[in-house]
N, C-alpha and C positions, 0 to 999 in steps of 0.2 A: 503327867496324868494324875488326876486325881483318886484317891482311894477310892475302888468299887463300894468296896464296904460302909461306906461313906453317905454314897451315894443314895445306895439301898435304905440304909437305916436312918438320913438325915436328911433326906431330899430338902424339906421343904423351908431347914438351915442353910441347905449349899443354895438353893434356890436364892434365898434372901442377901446372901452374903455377895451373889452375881450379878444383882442389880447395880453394884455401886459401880460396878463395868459397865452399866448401862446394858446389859443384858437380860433378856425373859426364858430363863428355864423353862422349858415346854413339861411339866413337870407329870400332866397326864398320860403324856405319850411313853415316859418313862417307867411311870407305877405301871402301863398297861403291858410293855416288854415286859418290866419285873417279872409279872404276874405269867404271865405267858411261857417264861424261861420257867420260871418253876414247875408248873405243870409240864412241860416237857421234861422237867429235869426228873422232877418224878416219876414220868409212861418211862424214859429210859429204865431207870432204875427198875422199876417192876418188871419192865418186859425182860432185862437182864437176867434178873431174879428168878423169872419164870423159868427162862431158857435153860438158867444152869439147873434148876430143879427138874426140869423134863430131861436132859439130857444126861442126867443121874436114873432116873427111872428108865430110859433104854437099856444102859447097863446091866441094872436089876432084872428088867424082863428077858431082855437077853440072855442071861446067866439060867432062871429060871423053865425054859425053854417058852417063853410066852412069842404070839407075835407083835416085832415092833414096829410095823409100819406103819399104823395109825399114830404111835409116838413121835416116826421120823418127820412125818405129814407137821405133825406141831409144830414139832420145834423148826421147822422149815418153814415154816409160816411168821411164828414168833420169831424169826433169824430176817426176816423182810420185815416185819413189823419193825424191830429193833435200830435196822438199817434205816428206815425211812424217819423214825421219830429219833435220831443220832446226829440223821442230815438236819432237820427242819431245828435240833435243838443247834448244834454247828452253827447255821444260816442268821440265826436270831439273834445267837454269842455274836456272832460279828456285827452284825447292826447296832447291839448295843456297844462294842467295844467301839465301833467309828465314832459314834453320837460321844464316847469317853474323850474321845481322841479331839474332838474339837471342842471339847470345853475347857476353858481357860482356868487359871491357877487363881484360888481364892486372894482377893487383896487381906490384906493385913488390916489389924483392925486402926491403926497408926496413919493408913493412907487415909487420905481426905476428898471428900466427896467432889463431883465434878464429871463434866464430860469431855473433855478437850486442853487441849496445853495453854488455854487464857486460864483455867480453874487450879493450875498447879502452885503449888505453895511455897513462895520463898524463903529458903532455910534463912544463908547466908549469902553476904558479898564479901569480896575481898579484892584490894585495890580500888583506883581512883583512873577512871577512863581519862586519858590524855586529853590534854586542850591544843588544836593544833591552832598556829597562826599561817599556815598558809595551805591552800585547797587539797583535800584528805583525796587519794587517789584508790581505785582498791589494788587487791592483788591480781587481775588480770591485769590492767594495764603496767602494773610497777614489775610482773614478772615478764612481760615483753620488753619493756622498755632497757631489763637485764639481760642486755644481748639478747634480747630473745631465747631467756634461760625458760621462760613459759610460754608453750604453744600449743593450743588447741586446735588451728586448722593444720598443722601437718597430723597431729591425732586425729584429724577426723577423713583425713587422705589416706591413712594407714590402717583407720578400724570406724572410726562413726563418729558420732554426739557422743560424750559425756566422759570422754579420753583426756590426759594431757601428756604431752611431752615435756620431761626437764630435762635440761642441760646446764652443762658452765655451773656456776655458783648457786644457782637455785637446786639444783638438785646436788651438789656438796649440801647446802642448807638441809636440805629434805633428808639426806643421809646421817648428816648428824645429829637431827632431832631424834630418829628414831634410836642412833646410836645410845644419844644418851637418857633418853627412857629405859632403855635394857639396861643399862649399868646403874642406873638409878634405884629400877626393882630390884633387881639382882643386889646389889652390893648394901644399899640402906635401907631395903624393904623386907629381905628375907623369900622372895621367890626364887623358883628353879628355874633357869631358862629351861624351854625344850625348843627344838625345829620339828615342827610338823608339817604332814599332808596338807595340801591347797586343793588337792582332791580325793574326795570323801564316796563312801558308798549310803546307800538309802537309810541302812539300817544305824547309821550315828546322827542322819539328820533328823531320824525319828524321836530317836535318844534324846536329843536337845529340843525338839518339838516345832523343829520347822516344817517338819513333812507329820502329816499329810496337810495342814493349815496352809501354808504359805509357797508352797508350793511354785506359784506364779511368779514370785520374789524370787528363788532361784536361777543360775545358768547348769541345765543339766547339758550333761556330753552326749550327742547321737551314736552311742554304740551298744553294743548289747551287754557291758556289762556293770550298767547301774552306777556311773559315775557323777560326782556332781562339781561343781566347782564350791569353795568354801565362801560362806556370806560373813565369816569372824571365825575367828581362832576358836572362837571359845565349844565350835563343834567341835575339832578333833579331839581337843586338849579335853573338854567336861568327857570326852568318850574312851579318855586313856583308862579308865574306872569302871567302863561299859564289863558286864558277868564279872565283876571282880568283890571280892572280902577284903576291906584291910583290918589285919587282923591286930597291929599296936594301934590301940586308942589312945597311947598319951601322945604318940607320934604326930595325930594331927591337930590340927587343922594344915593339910597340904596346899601349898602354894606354887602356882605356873603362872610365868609370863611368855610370851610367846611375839616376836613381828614376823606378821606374814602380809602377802595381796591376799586381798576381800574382794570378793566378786557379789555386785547384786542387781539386778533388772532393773530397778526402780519401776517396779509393776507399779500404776496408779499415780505415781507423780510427775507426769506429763504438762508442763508448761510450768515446774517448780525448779528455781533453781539451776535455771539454764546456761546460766550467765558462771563460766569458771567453775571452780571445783569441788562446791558444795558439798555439791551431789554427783557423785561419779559410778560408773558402771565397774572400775577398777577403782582399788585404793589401798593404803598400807595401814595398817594399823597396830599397836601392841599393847595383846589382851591379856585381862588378869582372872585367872579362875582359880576359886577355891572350892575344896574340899573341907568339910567339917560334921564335926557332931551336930546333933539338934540345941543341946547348951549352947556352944557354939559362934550360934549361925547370926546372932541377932548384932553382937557384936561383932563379927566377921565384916558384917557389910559395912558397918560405919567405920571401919579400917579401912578395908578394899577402897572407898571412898575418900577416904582422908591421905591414902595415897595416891590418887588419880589427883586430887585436889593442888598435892605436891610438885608434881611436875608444873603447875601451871603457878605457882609460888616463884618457882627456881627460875622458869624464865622470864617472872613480872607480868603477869598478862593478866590483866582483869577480867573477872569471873561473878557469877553469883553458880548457886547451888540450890535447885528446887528438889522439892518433893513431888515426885509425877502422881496427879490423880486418879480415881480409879477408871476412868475413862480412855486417859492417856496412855494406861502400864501397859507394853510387854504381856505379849499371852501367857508366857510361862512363868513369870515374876509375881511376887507375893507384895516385895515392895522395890521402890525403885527412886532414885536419887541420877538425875542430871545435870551435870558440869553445863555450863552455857559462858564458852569467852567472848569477851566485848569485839566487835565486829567493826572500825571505825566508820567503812563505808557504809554499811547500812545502820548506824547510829542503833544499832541492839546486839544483845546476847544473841548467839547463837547455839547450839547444843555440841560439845567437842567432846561426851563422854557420858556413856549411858552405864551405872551400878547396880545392879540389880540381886534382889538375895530371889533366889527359885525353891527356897524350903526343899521338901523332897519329891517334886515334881517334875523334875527329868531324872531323880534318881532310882523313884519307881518305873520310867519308863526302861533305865538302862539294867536295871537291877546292880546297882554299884552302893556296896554294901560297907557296913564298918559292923565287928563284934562287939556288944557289949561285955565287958569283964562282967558285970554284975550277974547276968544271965547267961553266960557263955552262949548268948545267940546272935545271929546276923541281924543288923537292922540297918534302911536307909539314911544312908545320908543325907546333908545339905548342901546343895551346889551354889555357887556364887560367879558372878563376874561382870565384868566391867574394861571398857578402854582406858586403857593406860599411855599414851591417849590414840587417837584419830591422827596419824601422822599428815596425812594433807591437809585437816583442817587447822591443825596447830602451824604448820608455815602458813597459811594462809593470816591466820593470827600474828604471826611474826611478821612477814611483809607488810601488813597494814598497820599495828603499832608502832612497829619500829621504823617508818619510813620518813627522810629526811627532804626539805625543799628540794634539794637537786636532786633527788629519785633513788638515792644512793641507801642502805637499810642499816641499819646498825646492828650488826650479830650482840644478842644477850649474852650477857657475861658467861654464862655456863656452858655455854656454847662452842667459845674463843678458841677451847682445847683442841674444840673436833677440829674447827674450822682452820688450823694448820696458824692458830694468833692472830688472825683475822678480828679488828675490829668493826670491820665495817664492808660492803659487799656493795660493786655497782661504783658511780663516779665521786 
């Protein structure tokens, strides 16, 4: 969320700076709430005022044997008065806090203009897309034809569209990719593992700024008490900081990696992606979030990055690296850097890892604080995160680079350990 204060005193900066979201700050509707909250803010205050001043003078008249009825009449009046102008200022704080709550997180002034991910701006590449000589198959067909290590229609006998079942060797594959992304942050990156909840309550997806926006994109649970399933790690884990002080500032910037299942609807992308595991209802992921100062925060991301970068180094897999415009960003991101690995069947990048810095805009929502020595005061933090990587879409990357004429996959070198010395998987 963004600063009130902000809001009030700069409107018509945050206004400016929202455009490049491709968004129009309704910016009258906002001076006229302003306007409105203060004069309420004021009748409270006066009629307050009044109250405890009449109800000081019943005392007095009291004491003095005067009558206090027509006193009690007052402030009995001024006591509904007070109630009613408490409710209407109440009623209007929330209007304006919703209207807070859906407006998205100022871009950076680094991000580059644009409405859509054709406007996003190529950082870097790195590697050389394979040249096959004989006909590129993808990974739906190369993970059936592995024993039928990949199945979508028994996933879709067991739960719906946008399921898969692994078995056999595809799913060893699948287990040791994500194996070794956690050993990879953990051991040469300097993260904490944690294992966390898959299911969350309202108040940490608020934290992170999925609710009340996105809403639709969620699987919440039917029972009464406020469950939801997790769309990324990086809710629980940014929520481990949810009312907290860290009180050593040299101690941070703090680092969690995390693999968990990700659950997400895919509200909106109906006839995207239908085809295999793209885009799935279920999937694995291991996410990276940081904790930081505002100093910080700027290089935080282009680490966080340079380590997601890493894993897709280690196992050779061609990539480039964009800048997402301001069109394209994440509502709660300031700025935003996406992995995209070479895809052989669709002859393009695809996105296998989203970086994002959030400045202090879920930290103000979760109030997750660090002390400054210099002022011995609380101030907000910087949150950070990113996939380290997308575990489905990265074997998907691996079955289709690495696949052989005979249909057979060549496990990557870094791989070999998990995979029991396994070079190679299939005939």
């Amino acid at each position: 969320m963004l600063d009130p204060k902000l809001i009030r005193t700069q409107l018509d900066q945050v206004a400016a700076a929202l455009t490049k979201r491709g968004m129009q700050l309704d910016t009258t509707k906002l001076e006229q709430l302003e306007e409105r909250r203060k004069e309420l803010q004021v009748r409270t205050e006066s009629l307050q005022s009044e109250r405890n001043t009449k109800s000081k003078n019943i005392g007095r008249a009291k004491a003095n044997g005067e009558d206090i009825a027509p006193l009690l009449k007052e402030v009995e009046s001024l006591g509904g008065q007070l109630s009613e102008a408490k409710q209407a200022l109440s009623e209007l704080q929330q209007e304006l806090d919703d209207i807070l709550l859906s407006i998205p997180n100022l871009p950076d002034e680094s991000v580059p203009e644009g409405k859509d991910e054709d406007d996003n701006v190529e950082v870097r590449t790195w590697g050389e897309p394979r040249k096959f000589d004989f006909e590129v198959r993808d990974h739906v067909d190369l993970g059936a034809a592995l024993d039928g290590g990949l199945d979508f229609e028994v996933a879709a006998k067991l739960t719906g569209s946008r399921f898969a079942v692994m078995s056999g060797q595809v799913a060893r594959l699948h287990r040791a990719l994500a194996q070794f992304m956690l050993d990879l942050h953990t051991q040469e990156h300097g993260y904490r593992e944690a294992n966390v909840p898959v299911i969350v309550n309202s108040d940490s997806l608020y934290g992170t700024s999925q609710l009340p926006k996105f809403a639709e994109d969620l699987f919440k649970l039917e029972d009464e008490r406020d469950f939801y399933l997790i769309p990324t790690a990086e809710v629980p884990l940014t929520n481990l900081y949810r009312d907290e002080i860290v009180e050593d500032a040299e101690s941070l910037p703090h680092k969690f990696a995390s693999h968990t299942n990700c659950f997400r609807s895919e509200a909106g992308s109906h006839g995207r992606d239908t085809r295999g595991m793209i885009r799935q209802h279920q999937f694995e992921k291991v996410e990276l979030v940081w904790f930081a100062r505002p100093d910080q925060s700027t290089d935080a991301l282009e680490q966080l990055t340079s380590h997601a970068e890493n894993v897709l180094q280690k196992l050779e897999l061609p990539y480039r690296t964009v800048i997402l415009c301001g069109g394209d960003m994440g509502f709660g991101a300031t700025k935003t850097y996406d992995l995209e690995v070479w895809i052989p069947s669709q002859e393009k990048y695809r996105e296998i890892s989203s970086c994002s810095l959030m400045g202090d805009f879920q930290a103000r929502r979760m109030k997750a604080r660090w002390r400054n020595p210099e002022t011995g005061k609380p101030e907000l933090l910087h949150t950070l995160n990113g996939s380290g990587l997308a575990v489905g879409r990265t074997l998907i990357a691996v079955l289709e680079n690495y696949q052989q004429a005979d249909g057979s996959i060549e496990v990557p070198e870094v791989l070999r350990s998990y995979m029991g010395g396994a070079s190679k998987i299939g005939s």
